[in-house]
N, C-alpha and C positions, 0 to 999 in steps of 0.2 A: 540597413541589414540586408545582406545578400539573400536571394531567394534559397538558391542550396543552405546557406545556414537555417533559416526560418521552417524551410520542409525538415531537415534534419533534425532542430531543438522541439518539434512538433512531435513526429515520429517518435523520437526518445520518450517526452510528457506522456504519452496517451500509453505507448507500450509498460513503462514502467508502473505509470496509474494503474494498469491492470493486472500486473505483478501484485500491488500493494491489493487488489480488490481481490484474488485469489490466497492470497495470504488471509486477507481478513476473514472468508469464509473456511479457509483452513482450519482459522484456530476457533471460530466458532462452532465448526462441524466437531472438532475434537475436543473441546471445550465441554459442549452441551451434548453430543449425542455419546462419546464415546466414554468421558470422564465423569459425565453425570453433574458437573457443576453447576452452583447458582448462577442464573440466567445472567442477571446485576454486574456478580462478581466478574462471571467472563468476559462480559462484553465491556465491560472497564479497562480489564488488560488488554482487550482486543483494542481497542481505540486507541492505547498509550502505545502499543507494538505499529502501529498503521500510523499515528501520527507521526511517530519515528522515523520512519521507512520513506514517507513522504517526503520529509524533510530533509533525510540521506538522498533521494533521488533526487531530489531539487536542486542540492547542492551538485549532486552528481550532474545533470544536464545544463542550470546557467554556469557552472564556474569558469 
């Protein structure tokens, strides 16, 4: 694997991880501060929306 590819699919991994980490305190912050929701319940869909995303991005940076 060439070095610009590996700096490249590196760059993309970590940026987009933190997309999905900004995401995740999004909908916890609107979840539990703003909606008033069960702690439980939020963070339930919060894990199923961030697993999702991760796995969109994954596909998105090896395809």
């Amino acid at each position: 694997m060439a070095l610009h590819t590996l700096l490249k699919e590196s760059i993309s991994f970590f940026t987009l991880r933190g997309a999905s980490l900004l995401a995740d305190t999004a909908i916890l912050f609107v979840g539990l501060t703003l909606l008033k929701g069960s702690p439980i319940i939020v963070k339930i869909i919060d894990q199923i929306v961030v697993i999702a995303l991760n796995y969109v991005f994954s596909k998105h940076i090896f395809a």
